[in-house]
C-alpha positions in Angstrom: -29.5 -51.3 70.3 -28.3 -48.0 69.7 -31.1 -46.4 67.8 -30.4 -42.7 68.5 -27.0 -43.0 67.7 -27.6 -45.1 64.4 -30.3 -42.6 63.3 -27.5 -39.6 63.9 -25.6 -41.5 61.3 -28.0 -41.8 58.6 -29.3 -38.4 58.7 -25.8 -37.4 58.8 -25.0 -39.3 55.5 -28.5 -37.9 54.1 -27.5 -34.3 54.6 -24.2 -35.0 52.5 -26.4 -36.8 49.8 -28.6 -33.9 49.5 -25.7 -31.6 49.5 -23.9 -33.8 46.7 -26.8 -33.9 44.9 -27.9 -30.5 44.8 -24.6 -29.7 43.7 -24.7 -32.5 40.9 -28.4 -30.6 39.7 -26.9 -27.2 39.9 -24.2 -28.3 37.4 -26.3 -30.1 35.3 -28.6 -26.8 35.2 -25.5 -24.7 34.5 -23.5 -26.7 32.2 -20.8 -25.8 34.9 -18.4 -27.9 36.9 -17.1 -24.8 38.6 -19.1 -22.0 39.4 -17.8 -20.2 42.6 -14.2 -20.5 43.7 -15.5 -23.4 46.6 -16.3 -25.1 43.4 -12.5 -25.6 42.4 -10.3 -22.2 43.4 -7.3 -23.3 41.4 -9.4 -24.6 38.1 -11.5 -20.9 38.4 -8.5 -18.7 38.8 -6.7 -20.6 35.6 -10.3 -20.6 33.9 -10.9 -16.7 34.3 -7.4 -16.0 32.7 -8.1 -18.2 30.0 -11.2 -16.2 29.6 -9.3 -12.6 29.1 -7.0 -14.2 26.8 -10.1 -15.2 24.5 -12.0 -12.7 25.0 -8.8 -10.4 23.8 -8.4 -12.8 20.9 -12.1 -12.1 19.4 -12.0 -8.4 20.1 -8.8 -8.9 17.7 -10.9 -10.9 15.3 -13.4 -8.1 15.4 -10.4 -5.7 14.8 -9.0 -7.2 12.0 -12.1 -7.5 10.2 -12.5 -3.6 10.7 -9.3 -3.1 9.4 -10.0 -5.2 6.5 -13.1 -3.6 5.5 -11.1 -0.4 5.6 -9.0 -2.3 3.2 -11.3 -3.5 0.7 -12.8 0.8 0.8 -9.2 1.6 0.1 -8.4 -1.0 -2.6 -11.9 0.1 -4.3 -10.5 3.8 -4.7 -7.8 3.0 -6.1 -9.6 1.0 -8.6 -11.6 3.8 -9.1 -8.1 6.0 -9.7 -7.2 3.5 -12.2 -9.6 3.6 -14.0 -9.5 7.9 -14.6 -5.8 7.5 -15.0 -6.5 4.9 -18.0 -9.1 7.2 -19.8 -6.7 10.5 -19.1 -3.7 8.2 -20.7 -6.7 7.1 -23.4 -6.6 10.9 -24.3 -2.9 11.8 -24.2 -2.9 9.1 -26.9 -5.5 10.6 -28.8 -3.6 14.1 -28.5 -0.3 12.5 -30.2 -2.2 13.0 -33.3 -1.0 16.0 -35.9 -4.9 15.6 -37.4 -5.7 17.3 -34.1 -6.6 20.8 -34.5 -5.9 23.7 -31.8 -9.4 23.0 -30.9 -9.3 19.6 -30.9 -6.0 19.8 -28.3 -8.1 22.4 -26.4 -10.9 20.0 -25.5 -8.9 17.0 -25.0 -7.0 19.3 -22.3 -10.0 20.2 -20.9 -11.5 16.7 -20.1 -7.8 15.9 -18.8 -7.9 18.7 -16.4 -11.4 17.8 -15.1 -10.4 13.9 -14.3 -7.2 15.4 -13.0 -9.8 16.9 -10.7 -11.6 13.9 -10.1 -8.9 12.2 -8.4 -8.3 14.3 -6.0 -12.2 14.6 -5.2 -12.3 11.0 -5.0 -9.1 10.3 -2.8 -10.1 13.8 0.0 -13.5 11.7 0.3 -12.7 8.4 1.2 -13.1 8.3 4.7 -13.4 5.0 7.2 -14.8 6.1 10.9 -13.5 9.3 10.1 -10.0 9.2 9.0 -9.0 10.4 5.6 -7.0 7.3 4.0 -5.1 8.5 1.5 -4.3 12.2 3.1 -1.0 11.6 3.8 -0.9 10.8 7.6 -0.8 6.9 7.3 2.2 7.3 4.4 5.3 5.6 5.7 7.6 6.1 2.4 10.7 7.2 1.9 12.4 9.7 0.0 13.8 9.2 -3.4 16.5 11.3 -5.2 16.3 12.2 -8.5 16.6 10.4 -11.6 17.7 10.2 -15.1 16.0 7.8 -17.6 16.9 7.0 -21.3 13.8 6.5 -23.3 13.1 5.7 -26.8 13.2 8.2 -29.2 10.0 10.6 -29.1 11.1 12.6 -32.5 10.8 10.2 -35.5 12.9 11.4 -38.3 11.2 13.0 -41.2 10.3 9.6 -43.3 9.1 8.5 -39.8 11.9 5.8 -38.8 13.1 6.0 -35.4 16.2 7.8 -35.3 18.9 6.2 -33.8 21.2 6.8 -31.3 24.6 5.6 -32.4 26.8 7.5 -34.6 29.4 5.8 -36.8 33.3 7.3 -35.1 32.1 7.6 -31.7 36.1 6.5 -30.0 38.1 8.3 -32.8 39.4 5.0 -34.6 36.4 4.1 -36.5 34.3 2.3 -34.6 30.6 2.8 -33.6 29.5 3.7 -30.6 26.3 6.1 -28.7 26.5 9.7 -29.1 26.7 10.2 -25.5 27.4 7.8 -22.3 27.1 8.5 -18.8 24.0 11.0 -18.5 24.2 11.7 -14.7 22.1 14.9 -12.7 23.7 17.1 -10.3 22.4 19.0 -7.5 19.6 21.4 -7.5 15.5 21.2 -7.2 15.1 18.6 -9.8 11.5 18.6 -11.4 9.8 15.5 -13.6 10.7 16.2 -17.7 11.5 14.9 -20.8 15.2 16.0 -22.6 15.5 15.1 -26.0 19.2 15.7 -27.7 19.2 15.6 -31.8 22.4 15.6 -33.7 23.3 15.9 -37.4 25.9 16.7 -39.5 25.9 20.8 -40.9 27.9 22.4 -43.1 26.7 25.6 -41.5 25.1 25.5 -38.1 22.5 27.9 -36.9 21.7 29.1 -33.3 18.4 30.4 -32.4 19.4 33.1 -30.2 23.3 33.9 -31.5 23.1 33.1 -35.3 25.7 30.9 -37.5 27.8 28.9 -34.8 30.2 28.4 -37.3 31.3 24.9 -39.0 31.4 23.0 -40.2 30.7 20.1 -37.4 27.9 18.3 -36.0 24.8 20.5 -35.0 23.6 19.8 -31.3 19.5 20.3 -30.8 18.9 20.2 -27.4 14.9 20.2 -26.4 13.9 20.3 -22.7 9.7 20.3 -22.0 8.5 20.6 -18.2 5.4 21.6 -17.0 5.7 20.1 -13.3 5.4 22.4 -10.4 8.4 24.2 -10.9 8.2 24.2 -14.3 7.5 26.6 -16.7 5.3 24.5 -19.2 7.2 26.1 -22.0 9.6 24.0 -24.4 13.2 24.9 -24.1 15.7 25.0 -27.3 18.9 25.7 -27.5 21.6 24.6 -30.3 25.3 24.2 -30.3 28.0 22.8 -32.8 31.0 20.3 -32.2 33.4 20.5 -34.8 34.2 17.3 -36.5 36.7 14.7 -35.3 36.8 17.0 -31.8 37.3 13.6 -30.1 35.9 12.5 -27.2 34.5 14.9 -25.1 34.6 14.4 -21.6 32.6 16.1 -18.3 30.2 17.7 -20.7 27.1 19.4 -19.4 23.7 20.2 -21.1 22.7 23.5 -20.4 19.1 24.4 -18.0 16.3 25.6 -19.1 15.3 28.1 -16.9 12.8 27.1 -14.2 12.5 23.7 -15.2 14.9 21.0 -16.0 18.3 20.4 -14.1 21.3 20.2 -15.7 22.4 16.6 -16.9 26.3 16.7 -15.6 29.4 14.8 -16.4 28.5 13.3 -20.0 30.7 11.7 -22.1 30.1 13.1 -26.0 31.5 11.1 -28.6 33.6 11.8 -31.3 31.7 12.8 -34.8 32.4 12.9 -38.3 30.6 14.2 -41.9 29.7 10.8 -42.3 27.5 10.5 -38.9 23.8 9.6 -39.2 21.0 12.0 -37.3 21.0 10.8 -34.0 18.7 11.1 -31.1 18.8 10.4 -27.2 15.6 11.2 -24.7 15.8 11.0 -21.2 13.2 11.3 -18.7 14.2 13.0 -14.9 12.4 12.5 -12.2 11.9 14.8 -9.1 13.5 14.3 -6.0 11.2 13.2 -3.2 10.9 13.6 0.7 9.7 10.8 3.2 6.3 11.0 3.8 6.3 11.5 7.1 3.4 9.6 8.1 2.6 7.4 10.8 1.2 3.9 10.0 -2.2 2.4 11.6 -1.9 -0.1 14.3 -4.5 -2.6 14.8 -4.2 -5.1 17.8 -4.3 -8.2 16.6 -3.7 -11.0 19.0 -5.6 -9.6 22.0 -2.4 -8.7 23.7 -0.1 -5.6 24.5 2.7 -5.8 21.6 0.6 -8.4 19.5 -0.2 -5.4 17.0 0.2 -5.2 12.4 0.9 -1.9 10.9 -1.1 -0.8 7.8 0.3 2.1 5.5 -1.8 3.8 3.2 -0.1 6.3 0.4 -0.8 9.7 -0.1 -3.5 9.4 -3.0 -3.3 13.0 -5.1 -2.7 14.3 -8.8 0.0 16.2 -7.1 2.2 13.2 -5.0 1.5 11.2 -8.5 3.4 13.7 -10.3 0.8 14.5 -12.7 -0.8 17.4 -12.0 0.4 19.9 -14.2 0.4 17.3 -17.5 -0.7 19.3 -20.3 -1.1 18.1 -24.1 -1.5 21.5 -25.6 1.9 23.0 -27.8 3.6 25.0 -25.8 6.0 28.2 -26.1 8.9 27.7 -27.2 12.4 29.3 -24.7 15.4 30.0 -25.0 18.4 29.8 -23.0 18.1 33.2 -21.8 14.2 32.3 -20.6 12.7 34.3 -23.3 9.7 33.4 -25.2 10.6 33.3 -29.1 8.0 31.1 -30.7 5.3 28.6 -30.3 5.7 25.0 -31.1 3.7 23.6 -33.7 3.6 20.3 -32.6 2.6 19.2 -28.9 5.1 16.2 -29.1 7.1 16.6 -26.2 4.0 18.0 -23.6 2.1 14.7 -25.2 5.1 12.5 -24.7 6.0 13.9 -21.2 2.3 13.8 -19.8 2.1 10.3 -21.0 5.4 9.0 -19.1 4.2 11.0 -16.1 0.8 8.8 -16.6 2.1 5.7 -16.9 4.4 6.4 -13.8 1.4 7.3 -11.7 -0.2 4.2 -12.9 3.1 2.1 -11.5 2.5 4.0 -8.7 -1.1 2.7 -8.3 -0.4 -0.6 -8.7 2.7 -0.7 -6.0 -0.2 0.3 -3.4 -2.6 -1.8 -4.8 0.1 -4.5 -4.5 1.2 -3.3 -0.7 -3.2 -3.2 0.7 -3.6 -6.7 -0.9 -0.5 -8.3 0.8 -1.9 -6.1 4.2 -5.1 -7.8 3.9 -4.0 -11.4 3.0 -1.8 -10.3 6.3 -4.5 -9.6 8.0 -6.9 -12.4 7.2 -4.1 -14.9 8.1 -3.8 -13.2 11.8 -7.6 -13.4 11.8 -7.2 -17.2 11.1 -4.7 -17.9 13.5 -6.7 -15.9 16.3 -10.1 -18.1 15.8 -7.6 -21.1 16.1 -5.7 -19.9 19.4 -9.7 -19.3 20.4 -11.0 -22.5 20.0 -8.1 -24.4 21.9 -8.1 -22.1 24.5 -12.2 -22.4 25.0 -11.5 -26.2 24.4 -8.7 -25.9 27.3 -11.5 -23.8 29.8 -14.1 -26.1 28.9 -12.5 -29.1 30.5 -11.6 -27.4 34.1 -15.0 -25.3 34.4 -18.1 -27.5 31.7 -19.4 -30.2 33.5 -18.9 -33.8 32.5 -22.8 -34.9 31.9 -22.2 -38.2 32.2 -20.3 -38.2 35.1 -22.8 -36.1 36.9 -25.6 -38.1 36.1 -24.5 -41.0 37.3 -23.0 -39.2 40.4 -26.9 -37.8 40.8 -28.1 -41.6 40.0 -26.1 -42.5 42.7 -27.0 -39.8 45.4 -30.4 -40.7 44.6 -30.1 -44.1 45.5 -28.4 -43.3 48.4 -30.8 -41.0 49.2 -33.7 -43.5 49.0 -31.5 -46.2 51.0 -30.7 -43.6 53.5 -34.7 -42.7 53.8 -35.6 -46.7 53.8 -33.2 -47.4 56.8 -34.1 -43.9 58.5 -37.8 -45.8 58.4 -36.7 -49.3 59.1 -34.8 -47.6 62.3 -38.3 -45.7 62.9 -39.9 -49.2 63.2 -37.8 -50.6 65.6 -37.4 -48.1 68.0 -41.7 -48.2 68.3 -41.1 -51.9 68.8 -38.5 -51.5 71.2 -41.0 -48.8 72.9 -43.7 -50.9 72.9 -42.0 -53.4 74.5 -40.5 -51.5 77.1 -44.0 -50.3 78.3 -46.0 -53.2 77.8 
């Protein structure tokens, strides 16, 4: 009998067994199939660059929620704008008032100019890890030219109807029509106003710089109020006359005040009679705009190169909402040579044009309002769609690296009776080779 060589074998298959099962405990211990690249080579390279995708993907989860908290700061200040633009509008509406004294107006402008104030404090402070939010440098907008606006009628006629403005001859044959078509601006440094043109019938027409304009015709009353940054805060008035049945007048221009409104070009004026109503038509122009120029924030949000959103923030100020230099107060009133020859007695127009400007900045407001929420809902949804990718991708590690429990228990179970039979033969072999010894020297 070949004891030696049967004992080689066993303790052969018990150093395999002990190997096996040490590796079966380490596993168990670890929770890991594959610790070391002897473990599985292929399964640990394709494991470790699962792991930099995830690891990517939740420094992207942690990225959007930074951007989102920035967010939620920059959707509270505008909230907070909001609310100092509804009081200032609160008191413009207060101002449009003739039981207001001079006093009164004074007061009311005062508490305007200090919210005015306000808002810019508010919108140079909000700050998120140090940048400024609403300076400027995250505004990606673009330009817009300048605009011409028909509103209603701010000047009620003197029972206090609404004056209206269609006259009764306005093609020459009788039938109705506006007193003007086609209001169109030309080129120059627009600036943000209100133009109000009156007409009436006069049997002697008066200018306020040149006398009698002789008649008689229809009087034109042309008032112009700016007090934007260009403008001189003053109320322009000028007068002209049409003479009746003139007909249609083409390529008409209403003349500039001087340092404030542009010219409104290539009008159409209709033809007017004796028998033509007071008319009105008010416009409102806006100032032309440049791009912003900003640069939007990128925020990496799939935990690779390229996978990135871009959040814009608007430049947040009394001066990009075009209200800065609103004012409810009466002004001076200017010719058309730029001299002071009066002061209004009535604040109408300032009131009027301060509360337009107000209710644009507040349109304004809302747009961004509008643009951060559909950012965030943005950015929640890539935050969604990362913890997904995350959990199939840790679900897809898992099953090369994680050890199968139950496998490896009953792989230990195993080793460990093979171990015990290897141990119990390694004995039984003991045994017989004293027999065999004994018999050999007895």
């Amino acid at each position: 009998m070949d004891l030696l060589g049967s004992a080689s074998f066993v303790l052969r298959n018990l150093d395999v067994t002990q190997s096996n099962k040490a590796k079966d405990v380490r596993a168990l211990a670890s929770g890991l199939r594959v610790q070391s690249a002897a473990d599985d080579p292929s399964g640990l390279a394709i494991s470790q660059t699962i792991q930099a995708k995830v690891d990517g993907l939740q420094q992207s989860v942690q990225n959007v929620q930074d951007a989102n908290n920035a967010m939620n700061l920059a959707q509270s200040t505008l909230g907070q704008v909001t609310t100092v633009l509804q009081r200032i509008r609160t008191l413009i509406v207060e101002a449009r008032s003739d039981l207001n004294s001079a006093n009164d107006l004074q007061n009311i402008q005062s508490e305007i100019q200090q919210l005015l104030q306000e808002i810019d404090t508010i919108s140079s402070r909000v700050t998120f890890n140090g940048l400024q939010l609403f300076s400027g440098q995250f505004d990606t907008s673009q330009g817009t030219a300048a605009s011409i606006v028909a509103i209603p009628a701010p000047i009620l006629n003197p029972d206090g109807s609404v004056p209206s403005p269609t006259i009764t001859n306005a093609d020459g044959l009788g039938n109705p029509g506006p007193m003007l078509t086609t209001p169109q601006l030309i080129g120059g440094n627009f600036q943000a106003g209100i133009v109000v043109m009156q007409s009436a019938p006069s049997a002697n027409p008066i200018d306020d710089l040149s006398g009698p304009l002789g008649g008689p015709g229809t009087q034109f009353v042309i008032n112009a109020y700016s007090n934007s940054s260009n403008g001189t805060g003053n109320q322009f008035t000028y007068n002209t006359n049409v003479p009746y049945n003139s007909g249609v007048m083409t390529n008409t221009a209403f003349p500039n005040p001087i340092g404030a409104l542009p010219y409104i070009n290539t009008i159409t004026l209709s033809n007017t009679t004796a028998n033509d109503p007071a008319s009105e038509v008010a416009f409102i122009t806006t100032a032309a705009t440049q791009a912003a120029g900003g640069q939007a924030l990128t925020v990496n949000d799939g935990g690779q190169e390229g996978t990135t959103v871009s959040i814009a923030l608007p430049t947040i100020n009394t001066s990009a909402l075009g209200i800065s230099g609103i004012s409810v107060l009466a002004p001076q009133t200017q010719n058309i040579m730029g001299a002071i020859v009066g002061q209004q007695s009535s604040n109408m127009l300032a009131a009027v044009d301060a509360e337009y400007r107000v209710d644009a900045a507040l349109q304004q407001i809302s747009a961004a309002e509008a643009t951060i929420g559909a950012q965030t809902v943005a950015l929640s949804s890539d935050a969604s769609n990362d913890q997904i990718t995350i959990l199939n991708e840790t679900a897809a590690m898992s099953a090369i690296r994680d050890t199968n429990v139950g496998q490896t228990v009953t792989d230990l179970t195993l080793q460990n009776l093979t171990q015990s039979a290897g141990n119990a033969v390694l004995a039984q072999l003991q045994v017989n080779q004293d027999r065999v010894t004994a018999m050999l020297f007895k």
